[in-house]
N, CA, C and O atoms as a GROMACS GRO file, in nm:
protein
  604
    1UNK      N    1   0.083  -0.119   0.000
    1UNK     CA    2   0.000   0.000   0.000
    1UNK      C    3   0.087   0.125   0.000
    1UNK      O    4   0.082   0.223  -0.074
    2UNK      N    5   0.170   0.094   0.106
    2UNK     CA    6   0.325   0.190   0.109
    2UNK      C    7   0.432   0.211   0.100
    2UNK      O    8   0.474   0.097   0.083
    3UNK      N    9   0.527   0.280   0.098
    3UNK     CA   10   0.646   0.235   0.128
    3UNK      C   11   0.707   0.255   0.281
    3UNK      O   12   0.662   0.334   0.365
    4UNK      N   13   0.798   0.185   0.295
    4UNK     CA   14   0.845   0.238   0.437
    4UNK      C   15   0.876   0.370   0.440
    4UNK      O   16   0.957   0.421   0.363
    5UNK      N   17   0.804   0.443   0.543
    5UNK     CA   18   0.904   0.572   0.599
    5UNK      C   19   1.005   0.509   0.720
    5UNK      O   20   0.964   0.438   0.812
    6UNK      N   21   1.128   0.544   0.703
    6UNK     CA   22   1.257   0.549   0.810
    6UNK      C   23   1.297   0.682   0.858
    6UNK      O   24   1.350   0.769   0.788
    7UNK      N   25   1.260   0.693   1.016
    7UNK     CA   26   1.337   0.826   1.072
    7UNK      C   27   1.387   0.765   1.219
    7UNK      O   28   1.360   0.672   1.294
    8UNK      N   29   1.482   0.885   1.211
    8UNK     CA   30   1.608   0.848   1.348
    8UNK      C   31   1.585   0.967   1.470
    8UNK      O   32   1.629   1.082   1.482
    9UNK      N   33   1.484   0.876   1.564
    9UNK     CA   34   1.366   0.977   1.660
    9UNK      C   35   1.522   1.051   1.755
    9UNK      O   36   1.544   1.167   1.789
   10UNK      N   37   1.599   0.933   1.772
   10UNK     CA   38   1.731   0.953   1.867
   10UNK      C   39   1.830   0.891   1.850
   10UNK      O   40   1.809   0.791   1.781
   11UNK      N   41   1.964   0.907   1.892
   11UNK     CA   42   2.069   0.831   1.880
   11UNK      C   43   2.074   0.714   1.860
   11UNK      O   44   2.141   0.654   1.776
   12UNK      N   45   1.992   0.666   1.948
   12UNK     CA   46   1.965   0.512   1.977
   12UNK      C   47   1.838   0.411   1.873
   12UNK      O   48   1.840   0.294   1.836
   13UNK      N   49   1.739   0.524   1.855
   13UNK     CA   50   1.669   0.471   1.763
   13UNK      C   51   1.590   0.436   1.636
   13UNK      O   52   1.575   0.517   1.544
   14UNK      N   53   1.561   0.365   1.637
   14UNK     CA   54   1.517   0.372   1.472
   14UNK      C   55   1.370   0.368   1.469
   14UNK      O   56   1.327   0.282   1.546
   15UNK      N   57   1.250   0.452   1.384
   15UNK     CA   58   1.137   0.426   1.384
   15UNK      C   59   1.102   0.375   1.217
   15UNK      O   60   1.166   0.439   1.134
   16UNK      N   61   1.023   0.284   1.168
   16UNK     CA   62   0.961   0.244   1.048
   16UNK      C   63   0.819   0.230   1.044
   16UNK      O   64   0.761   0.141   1.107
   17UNK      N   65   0.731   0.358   0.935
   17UNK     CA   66   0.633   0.380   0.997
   17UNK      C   67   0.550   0.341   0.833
   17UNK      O   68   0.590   0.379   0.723
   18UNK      N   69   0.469   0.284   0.851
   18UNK     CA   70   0.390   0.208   0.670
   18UNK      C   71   0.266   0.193   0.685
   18UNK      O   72   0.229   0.171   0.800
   19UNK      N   73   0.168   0.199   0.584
   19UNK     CA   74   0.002   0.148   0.638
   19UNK      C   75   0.013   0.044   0.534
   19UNK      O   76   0.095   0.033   0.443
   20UNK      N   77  -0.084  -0.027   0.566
   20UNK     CA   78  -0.130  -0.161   0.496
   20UNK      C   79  -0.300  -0.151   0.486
   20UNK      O   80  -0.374  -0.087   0.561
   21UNK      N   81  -0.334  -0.230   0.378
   21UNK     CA   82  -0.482  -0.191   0.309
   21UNK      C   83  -0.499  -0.304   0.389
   21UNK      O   84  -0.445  -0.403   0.341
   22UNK      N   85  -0.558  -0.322   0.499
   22UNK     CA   86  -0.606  -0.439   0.608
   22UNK      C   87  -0.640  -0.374   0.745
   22UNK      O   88  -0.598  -0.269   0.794
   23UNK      N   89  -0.729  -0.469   0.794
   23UNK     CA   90  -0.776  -0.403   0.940
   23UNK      C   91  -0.691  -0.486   1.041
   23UNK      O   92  -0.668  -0.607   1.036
   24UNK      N   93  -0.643  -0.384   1.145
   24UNK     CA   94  -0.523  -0.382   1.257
   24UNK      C   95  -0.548  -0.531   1.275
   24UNK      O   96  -0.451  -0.605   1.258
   25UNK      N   97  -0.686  -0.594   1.312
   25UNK     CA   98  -0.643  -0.751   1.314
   25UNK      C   99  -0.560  -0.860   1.273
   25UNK      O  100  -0.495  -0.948   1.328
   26UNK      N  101  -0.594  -0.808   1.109
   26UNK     CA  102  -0.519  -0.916   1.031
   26UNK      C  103  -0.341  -0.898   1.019
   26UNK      O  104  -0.259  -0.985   0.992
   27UNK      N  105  -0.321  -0.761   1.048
   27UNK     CA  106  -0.205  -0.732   1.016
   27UNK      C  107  -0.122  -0.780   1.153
   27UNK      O  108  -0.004  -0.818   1.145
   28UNK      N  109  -0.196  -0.775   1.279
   28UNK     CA  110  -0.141  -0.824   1.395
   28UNK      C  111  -0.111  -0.958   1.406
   28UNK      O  112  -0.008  -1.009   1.452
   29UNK      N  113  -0.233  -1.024   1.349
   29UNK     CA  114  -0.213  -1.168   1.346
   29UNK      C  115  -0.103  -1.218   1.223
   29UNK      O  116  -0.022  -1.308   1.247
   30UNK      N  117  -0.106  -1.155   1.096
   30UNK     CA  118   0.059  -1.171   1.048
   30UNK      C  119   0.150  -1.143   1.148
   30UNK      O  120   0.213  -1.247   1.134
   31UNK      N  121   0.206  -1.088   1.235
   31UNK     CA  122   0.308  -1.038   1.365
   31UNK      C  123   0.281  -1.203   1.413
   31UNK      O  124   0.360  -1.279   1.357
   32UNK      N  125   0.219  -1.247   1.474
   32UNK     CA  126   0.198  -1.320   1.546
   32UNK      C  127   0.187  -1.514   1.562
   32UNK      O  128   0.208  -1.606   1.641
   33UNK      N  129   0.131  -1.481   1.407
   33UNK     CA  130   0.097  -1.635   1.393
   33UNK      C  131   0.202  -1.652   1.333
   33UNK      O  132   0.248  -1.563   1.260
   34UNK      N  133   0.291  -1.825   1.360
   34UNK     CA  134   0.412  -1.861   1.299
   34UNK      C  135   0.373  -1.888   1.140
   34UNK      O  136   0.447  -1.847   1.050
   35UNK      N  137   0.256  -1.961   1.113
   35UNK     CA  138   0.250  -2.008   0.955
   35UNK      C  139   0.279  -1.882   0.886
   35UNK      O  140   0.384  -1.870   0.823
   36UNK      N  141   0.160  -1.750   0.898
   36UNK     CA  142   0.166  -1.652   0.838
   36UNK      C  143   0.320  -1.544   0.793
   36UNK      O  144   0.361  -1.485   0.692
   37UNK      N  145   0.370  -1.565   0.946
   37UNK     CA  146   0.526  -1.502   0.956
   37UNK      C  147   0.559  -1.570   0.848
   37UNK      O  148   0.537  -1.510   0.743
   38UNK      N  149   0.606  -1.679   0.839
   38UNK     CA  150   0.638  -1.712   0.744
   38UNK      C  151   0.667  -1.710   0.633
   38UNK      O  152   0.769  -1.758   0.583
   39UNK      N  153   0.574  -1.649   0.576
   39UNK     CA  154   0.518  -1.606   0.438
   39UNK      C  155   0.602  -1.511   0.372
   39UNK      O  156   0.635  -1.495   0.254
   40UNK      N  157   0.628  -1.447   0.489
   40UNK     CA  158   0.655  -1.278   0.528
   40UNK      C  159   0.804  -1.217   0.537
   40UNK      O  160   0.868  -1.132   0.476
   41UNK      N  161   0.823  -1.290   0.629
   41UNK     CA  162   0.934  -1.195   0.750
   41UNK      C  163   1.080  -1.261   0.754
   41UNK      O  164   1.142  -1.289   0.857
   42UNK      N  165   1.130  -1.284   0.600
   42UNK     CA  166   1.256  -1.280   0.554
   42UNK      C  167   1.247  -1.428   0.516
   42UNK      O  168   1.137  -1.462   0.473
   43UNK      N  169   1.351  -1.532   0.523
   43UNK     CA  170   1.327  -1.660   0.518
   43UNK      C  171   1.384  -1.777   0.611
   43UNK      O  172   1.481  -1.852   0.625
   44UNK      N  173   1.206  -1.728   0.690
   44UNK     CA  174   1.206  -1.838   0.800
   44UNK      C  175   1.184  -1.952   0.767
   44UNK      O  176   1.103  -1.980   0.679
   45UNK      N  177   1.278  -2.075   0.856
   45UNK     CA  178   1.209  -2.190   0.836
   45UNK      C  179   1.193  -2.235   0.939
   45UNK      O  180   1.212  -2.357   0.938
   46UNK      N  181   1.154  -2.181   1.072
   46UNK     CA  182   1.113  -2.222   1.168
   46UNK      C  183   1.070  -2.048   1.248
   46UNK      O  184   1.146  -1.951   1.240
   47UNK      N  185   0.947  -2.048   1.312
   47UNK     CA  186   0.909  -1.978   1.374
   47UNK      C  187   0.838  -2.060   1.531
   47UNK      O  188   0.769  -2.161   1.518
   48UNK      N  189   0.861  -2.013   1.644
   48UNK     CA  190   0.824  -2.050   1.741
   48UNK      C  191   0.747  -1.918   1.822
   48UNK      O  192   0.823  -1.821   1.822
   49UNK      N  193   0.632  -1.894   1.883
   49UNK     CA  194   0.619  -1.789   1.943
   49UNK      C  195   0.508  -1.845   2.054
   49UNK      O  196   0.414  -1.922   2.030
   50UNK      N  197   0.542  -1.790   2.171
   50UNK     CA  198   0.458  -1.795   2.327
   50UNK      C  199   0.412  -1.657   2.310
   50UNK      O  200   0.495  -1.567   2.323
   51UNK      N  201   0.286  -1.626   2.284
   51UNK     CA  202   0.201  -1.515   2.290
   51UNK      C  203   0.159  -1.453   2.390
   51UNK      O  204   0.048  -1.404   2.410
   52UNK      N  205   0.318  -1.454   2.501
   52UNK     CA  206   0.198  -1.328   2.650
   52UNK      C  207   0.314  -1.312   2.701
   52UNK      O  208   0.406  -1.392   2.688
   53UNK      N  209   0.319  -1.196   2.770
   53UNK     CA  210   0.405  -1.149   2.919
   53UNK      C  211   0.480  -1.221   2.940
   53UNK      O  212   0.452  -1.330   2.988
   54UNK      N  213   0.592  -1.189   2.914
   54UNK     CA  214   0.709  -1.314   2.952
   54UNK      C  215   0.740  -1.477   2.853
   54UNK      O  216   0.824  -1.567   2.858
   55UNK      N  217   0.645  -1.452   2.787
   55UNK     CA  218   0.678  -1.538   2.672
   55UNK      C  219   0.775  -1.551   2.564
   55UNK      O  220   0.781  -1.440   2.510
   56UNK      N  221   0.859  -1.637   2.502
   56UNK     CA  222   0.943  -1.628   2.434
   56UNK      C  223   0.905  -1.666   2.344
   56UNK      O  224   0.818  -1.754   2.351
   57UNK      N  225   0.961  -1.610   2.189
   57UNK     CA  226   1.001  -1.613   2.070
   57UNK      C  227   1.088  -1.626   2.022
   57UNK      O  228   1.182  -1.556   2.058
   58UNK      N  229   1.106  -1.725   1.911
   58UNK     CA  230   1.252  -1.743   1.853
   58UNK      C  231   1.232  -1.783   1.706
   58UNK      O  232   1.158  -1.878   1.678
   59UNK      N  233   1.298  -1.711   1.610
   59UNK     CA  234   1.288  -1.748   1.479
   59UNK      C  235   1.429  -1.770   1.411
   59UNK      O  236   1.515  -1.684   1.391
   60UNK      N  237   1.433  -1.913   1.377
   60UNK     CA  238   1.553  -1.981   1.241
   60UNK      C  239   1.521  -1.917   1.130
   60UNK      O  240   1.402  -1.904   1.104
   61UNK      N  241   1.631  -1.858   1.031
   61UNK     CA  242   1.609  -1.826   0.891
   61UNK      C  243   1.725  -1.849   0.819
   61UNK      O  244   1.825  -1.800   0.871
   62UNK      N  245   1.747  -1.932   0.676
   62UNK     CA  246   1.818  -1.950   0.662
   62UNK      C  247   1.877  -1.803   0.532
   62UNK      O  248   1.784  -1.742   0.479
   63UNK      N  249   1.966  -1.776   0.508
   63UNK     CA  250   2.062  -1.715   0.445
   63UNK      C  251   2.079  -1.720   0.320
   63UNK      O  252   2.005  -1.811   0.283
   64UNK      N  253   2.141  -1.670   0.217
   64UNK     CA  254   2.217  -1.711   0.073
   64UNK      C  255   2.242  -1.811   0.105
   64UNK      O  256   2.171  -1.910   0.088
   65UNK      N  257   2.394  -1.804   0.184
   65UNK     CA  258   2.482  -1.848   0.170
   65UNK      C  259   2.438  -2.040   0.235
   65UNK      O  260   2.528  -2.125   0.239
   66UNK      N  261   2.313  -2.069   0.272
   66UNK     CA  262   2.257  -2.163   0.316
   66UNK      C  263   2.283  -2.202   0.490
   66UNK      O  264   2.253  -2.298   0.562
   67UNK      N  265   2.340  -2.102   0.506
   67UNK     CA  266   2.368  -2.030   0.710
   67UNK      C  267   2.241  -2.052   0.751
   67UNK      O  268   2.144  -2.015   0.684
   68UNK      N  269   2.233  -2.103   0.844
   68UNK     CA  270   2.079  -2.058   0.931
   68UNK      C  271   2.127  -2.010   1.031
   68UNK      O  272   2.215  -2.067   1.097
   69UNK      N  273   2.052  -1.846   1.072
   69UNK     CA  274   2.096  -1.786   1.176
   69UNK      C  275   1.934  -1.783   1.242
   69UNK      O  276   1.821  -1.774   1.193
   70UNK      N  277   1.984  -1.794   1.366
   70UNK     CA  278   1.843  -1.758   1.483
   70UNK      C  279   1.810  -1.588   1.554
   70UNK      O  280   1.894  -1.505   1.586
   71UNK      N  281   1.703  -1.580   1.559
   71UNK     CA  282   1.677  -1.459   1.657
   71UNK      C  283   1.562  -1.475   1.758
   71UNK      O  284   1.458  -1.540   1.742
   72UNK      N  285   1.598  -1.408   1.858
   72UNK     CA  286   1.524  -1.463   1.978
   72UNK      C  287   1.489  -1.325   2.050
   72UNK      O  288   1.536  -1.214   2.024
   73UNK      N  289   1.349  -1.375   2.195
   73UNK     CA  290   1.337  -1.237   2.285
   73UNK      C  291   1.214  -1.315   2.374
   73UNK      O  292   1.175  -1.429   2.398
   74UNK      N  293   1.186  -1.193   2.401
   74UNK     CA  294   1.072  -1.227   2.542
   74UNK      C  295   0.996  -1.092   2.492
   74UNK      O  296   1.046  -0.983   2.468
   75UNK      N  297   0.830  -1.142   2.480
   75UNK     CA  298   0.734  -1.088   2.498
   75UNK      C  299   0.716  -0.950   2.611
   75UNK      O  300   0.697  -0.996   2.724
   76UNK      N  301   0.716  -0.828   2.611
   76UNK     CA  302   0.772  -0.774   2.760
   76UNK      C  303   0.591  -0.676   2.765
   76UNK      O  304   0.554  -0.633   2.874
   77UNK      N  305   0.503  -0.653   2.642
   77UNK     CA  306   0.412  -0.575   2.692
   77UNK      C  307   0.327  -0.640   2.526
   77UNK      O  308   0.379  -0.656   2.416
   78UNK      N  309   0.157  -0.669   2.578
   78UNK     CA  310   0.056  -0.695   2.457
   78UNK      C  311  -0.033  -0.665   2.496
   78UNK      O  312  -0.089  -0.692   2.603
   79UNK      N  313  -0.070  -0.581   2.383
   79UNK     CA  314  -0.217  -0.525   2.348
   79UNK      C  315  -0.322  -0.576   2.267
   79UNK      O  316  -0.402  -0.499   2.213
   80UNK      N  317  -0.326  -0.681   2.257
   80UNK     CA  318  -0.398  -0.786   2.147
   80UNK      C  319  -0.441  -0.692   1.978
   80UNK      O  320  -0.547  -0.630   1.977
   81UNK      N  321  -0.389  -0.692   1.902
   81UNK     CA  322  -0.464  -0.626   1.766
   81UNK      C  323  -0.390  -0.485   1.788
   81UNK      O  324  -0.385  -0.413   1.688
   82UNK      N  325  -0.336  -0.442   1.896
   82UNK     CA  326  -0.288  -0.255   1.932
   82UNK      C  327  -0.107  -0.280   1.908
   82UNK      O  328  -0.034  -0.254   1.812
   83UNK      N  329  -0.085  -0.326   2.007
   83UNK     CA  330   0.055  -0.312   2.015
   83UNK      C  331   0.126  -0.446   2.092
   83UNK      O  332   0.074  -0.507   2.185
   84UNK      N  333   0.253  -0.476   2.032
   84UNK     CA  334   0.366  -0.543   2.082
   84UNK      C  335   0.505  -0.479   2.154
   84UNK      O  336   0.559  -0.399   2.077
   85UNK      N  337   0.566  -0.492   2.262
   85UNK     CA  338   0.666  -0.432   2.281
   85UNK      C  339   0.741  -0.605   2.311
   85UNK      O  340   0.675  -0.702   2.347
   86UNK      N  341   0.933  -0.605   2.278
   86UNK     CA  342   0.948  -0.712   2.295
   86UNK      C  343   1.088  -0.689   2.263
   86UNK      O  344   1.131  -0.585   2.213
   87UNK      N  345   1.181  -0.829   2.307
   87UNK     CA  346   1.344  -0.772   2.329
   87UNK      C  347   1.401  -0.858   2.199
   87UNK      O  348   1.312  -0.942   2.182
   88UNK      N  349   1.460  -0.872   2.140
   88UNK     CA  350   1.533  -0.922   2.023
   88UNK      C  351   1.668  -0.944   2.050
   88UNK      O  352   1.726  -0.872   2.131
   89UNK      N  353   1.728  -1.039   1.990
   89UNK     CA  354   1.904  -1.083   1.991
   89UNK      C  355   1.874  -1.146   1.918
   89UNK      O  356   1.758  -1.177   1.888
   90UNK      N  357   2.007  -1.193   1.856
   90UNK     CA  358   2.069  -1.284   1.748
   90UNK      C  359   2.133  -1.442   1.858
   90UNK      O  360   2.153  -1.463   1.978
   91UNK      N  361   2.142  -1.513   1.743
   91UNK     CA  362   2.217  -1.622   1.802
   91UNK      C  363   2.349  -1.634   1.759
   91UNK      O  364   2.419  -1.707   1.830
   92UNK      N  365   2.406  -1.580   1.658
   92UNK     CA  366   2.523  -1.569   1.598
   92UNK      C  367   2.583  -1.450   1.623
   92UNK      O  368   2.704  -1.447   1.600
   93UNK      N  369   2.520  -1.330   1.673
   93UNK     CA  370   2.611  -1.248   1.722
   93UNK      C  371   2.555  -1.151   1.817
   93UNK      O  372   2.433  -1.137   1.809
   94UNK      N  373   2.613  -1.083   1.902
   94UNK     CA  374   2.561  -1.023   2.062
   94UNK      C  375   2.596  -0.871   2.050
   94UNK      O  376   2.703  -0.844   2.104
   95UNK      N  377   2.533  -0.767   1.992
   95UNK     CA  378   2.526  -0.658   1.931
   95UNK      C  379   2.473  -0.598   2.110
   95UNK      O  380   2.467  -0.477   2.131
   96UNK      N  381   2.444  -0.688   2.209
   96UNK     CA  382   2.323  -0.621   2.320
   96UNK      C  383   2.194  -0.600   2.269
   96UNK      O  384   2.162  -0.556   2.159
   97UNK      N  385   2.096  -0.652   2.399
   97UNK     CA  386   1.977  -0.671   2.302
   97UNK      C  387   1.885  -0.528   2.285
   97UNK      O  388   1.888  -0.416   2.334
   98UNK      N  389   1.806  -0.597   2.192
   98UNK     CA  390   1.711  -0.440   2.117
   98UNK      C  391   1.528  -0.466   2.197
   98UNK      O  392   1.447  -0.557   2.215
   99UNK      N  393   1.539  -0.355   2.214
   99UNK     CA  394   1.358  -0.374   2.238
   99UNK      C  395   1.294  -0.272   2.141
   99UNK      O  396   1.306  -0.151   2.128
  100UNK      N  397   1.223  -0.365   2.081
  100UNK     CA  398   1.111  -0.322   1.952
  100UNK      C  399   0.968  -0.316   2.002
  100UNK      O  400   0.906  -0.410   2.051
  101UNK      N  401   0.924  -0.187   1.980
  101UNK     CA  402   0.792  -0.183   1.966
  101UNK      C  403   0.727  -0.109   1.879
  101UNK      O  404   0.751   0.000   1.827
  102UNK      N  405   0.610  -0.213   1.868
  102UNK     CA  406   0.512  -0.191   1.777
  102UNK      C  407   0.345  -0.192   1.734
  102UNK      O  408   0.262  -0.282   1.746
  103UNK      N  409   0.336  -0.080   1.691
  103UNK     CA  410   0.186  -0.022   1.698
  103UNK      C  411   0.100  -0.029   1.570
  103UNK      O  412   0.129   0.024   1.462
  104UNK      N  413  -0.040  -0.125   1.607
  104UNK     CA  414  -0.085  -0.141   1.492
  104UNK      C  415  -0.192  -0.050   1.550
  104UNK      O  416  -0.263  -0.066   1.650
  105UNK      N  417  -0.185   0.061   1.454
  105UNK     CA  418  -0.328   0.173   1.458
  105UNK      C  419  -0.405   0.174   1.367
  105UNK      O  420  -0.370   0.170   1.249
  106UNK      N  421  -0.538   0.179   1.412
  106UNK     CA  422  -0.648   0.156   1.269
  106UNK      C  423  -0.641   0.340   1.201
  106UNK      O  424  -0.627   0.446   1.262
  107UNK      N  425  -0.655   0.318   1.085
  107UNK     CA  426  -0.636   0.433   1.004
  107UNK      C  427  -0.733   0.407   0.876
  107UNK      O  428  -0.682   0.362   0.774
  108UNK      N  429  -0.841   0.428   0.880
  108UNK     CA  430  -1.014   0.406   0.802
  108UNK      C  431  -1.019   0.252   0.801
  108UNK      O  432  -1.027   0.192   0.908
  109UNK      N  433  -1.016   0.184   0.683
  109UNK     CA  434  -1.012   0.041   0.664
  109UNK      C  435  -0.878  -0.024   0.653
  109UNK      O  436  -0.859  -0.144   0.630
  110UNK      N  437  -0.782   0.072   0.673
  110UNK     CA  438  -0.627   0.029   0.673
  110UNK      C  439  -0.580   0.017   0.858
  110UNK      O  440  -0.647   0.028   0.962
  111UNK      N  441  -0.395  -0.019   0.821
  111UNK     CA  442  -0.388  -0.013   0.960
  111UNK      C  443  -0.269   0.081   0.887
  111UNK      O  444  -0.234   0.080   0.769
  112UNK      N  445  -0.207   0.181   1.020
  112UNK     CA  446  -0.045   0.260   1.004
  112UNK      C  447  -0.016   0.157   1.089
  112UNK      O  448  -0.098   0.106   1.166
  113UNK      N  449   0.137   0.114   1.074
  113UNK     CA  450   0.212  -0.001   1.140
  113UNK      C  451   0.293   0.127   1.197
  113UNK      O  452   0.297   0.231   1.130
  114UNK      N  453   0.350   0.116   1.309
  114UNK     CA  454   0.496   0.195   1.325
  114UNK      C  455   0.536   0.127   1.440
  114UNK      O  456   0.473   0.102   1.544
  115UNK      N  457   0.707   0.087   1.388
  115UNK     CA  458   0.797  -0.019   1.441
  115UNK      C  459   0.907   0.087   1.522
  115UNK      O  460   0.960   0.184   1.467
  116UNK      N  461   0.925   0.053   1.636
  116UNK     CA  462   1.031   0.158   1.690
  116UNK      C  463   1.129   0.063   1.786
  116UNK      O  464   1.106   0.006   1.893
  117UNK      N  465   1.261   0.073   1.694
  117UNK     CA  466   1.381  -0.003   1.799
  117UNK      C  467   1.488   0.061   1.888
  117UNK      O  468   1.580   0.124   1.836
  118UNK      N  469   1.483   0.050   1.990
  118UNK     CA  470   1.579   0.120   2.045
  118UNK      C  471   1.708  -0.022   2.055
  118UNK      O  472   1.693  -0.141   2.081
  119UNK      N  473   1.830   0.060   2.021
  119UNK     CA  474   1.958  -0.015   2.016
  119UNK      C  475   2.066   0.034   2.115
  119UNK      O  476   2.097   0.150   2.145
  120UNK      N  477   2.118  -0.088   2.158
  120UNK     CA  478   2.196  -0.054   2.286
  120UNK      C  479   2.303   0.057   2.278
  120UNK      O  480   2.340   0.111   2.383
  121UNK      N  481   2.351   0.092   2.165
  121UNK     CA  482   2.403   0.212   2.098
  121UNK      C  483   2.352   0.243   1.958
  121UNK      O  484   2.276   0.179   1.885
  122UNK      N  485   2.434   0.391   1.934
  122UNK     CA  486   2.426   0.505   1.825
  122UNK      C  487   2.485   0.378   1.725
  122UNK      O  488   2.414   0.333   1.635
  123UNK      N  489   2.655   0.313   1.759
  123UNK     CA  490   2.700   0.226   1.672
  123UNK      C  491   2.637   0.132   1.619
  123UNK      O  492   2.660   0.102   1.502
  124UNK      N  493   2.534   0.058   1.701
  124UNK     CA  494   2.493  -0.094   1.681
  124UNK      C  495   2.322  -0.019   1.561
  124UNK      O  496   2.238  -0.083   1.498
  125UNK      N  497   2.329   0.046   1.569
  125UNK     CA  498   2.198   0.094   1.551
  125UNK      C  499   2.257   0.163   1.370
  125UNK      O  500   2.186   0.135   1.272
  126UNK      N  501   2.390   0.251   1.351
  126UNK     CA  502   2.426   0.242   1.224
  126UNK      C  503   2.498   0.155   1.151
  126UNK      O  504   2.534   0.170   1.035
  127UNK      N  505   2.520   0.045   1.238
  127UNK     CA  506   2.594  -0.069   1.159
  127UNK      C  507   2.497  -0.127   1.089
  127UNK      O  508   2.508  -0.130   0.966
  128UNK      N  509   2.359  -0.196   1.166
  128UNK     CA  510   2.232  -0.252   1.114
  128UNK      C  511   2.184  -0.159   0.957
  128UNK      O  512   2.180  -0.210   0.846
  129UNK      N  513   2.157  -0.040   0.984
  129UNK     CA  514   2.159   0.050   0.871
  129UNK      C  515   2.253   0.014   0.788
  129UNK      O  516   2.219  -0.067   0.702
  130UNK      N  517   2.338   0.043   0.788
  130UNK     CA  518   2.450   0.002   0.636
  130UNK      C  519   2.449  -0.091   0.638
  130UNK      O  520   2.485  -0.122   0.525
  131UNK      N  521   2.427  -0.202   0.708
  131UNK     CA  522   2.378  -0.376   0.645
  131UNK      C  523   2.292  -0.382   0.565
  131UNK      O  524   2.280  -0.477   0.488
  132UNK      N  525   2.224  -0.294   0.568
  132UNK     CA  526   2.077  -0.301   0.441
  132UNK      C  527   1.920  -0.335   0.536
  132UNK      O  528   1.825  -0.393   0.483
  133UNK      N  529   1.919  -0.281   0.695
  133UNK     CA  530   1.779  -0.334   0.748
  133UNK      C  531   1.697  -0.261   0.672
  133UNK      O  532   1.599  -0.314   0.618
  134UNK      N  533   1.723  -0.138   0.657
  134UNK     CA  534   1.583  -0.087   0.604
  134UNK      C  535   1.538  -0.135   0.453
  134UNK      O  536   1.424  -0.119   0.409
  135UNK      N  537   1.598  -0.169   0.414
  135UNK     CA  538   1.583  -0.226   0.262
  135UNK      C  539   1.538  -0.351   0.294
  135UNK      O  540   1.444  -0.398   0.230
  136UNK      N  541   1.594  -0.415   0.387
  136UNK     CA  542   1.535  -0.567   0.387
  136UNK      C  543   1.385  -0.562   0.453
  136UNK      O  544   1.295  -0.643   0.431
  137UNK      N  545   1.381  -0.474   0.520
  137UNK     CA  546   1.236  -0.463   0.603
  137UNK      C  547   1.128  -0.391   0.480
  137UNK      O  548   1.011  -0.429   0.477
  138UNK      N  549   1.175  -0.288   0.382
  138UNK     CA  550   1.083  -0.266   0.313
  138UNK      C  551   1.045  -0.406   0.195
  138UNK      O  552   0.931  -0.428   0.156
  139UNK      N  553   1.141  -0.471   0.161
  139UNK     CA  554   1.101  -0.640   0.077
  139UNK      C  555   0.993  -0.686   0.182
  139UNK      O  556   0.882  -0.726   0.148
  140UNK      N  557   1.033  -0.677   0.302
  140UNK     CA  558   0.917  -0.765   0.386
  140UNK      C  559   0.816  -0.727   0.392
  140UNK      O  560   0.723  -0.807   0.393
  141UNK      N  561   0.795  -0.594   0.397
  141UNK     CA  562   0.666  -0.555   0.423
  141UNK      C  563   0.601  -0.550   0.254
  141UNK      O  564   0.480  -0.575   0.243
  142UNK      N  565   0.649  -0.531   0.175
  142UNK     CA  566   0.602  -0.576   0.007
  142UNK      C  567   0.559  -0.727   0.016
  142UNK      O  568   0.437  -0.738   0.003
  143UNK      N  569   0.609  -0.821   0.031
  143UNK     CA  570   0.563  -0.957   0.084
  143UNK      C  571   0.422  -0.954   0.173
  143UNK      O  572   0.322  -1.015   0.139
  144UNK      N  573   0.430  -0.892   0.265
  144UNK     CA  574   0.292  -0.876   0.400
  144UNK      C  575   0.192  -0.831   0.305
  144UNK      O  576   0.089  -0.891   0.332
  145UNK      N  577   0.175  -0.760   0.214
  145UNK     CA  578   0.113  -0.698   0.151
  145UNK      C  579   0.047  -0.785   0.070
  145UNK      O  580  -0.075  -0.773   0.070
  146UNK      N  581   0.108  -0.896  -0.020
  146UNK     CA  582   0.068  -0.978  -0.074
  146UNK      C  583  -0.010  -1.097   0.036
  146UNK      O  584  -0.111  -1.162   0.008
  147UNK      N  585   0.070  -1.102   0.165
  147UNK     CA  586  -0.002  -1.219   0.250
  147UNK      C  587  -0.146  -1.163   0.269
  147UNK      O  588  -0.241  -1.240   0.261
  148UNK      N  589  -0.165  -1.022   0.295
  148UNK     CA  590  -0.258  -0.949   0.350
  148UNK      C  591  -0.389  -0.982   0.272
  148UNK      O  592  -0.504  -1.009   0.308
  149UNK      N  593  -0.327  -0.968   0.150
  149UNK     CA  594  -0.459  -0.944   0.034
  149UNK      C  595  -0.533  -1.062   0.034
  149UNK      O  596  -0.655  -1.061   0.022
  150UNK      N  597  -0.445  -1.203   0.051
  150UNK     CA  598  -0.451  -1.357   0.026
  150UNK      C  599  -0.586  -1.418   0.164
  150UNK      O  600  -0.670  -1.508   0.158
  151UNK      N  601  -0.546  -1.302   0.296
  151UNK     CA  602  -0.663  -1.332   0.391
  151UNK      C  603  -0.830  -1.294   0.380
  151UNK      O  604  -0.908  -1.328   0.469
   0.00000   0.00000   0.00000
């Protein structure tokens, strides 16, 4: 429906803010459900998620290069269909972990998504940038878009 907007609220963080032609439900339950992630959110081949307070998540994805790297966290705040807040790490490398949150707001028959990470530094937060996150997150959300339409 959009493209990503990317802005840098603070040193530390990064916000990615997009609407999707879907109501906050469906777009939450892509966030949430492992089949749907799937579809979606780079190339997983394993998604695991405990849906509450203190619950953990962990997603395998494999790579080009045929690497499978993991990322993991704990559930830390849910709003069912509103918002996720939640901590992220890697399994292959320890950058200190990130807490992401994210707000699905209804906006007429659409939802505005806006993703906000705070990173344990200014560094860890422009290294991810010149890796290509925001480019890889706008492919993903072009993908969601197609899952979206398919529900």
């Amino acid at each position: 429906m959009s493209e990503v907007a990317v802005t840098l609220p603070s040193d530390m963080e990064l916000r990615m803010t997009r609407s999707f032609a879907a109501a906050p439900e469906l777009v939450y339950a892509a966030h949430t459900i492992p089949e749907l992630l799937k579809r979606w959110y780079g190339s997983l081949v394993s998604a695991e998620i405990d849906l509450r307070v203190g619950g953990e998540w962990r997603f395998v994805s494999k790579r080009p290069d045929g690497r499978e790297i993991g990322q993991f966290g704990v559930y830390r705040e849910i709003e069912p269909n509103a918002r996720l807040v939640q901590t992220e790490n890697w399994t292959d490398w320890n950058p200190g972990e990130l807490s992401v949150s994210t707000i699905f707001a209804p906006a007429g028959a659409a939802t505005r998504l806006e993703v906000t990470i705070q990173f344990p530094s200014r560094e860890v937060r422009d290294l991810l940038i010149k890796a290509g996150m925001n480019d890889e997150a706008a492919g993903q959300y072009r993908r969601l878009d197609a899952v979206l339409a398919d529900q």
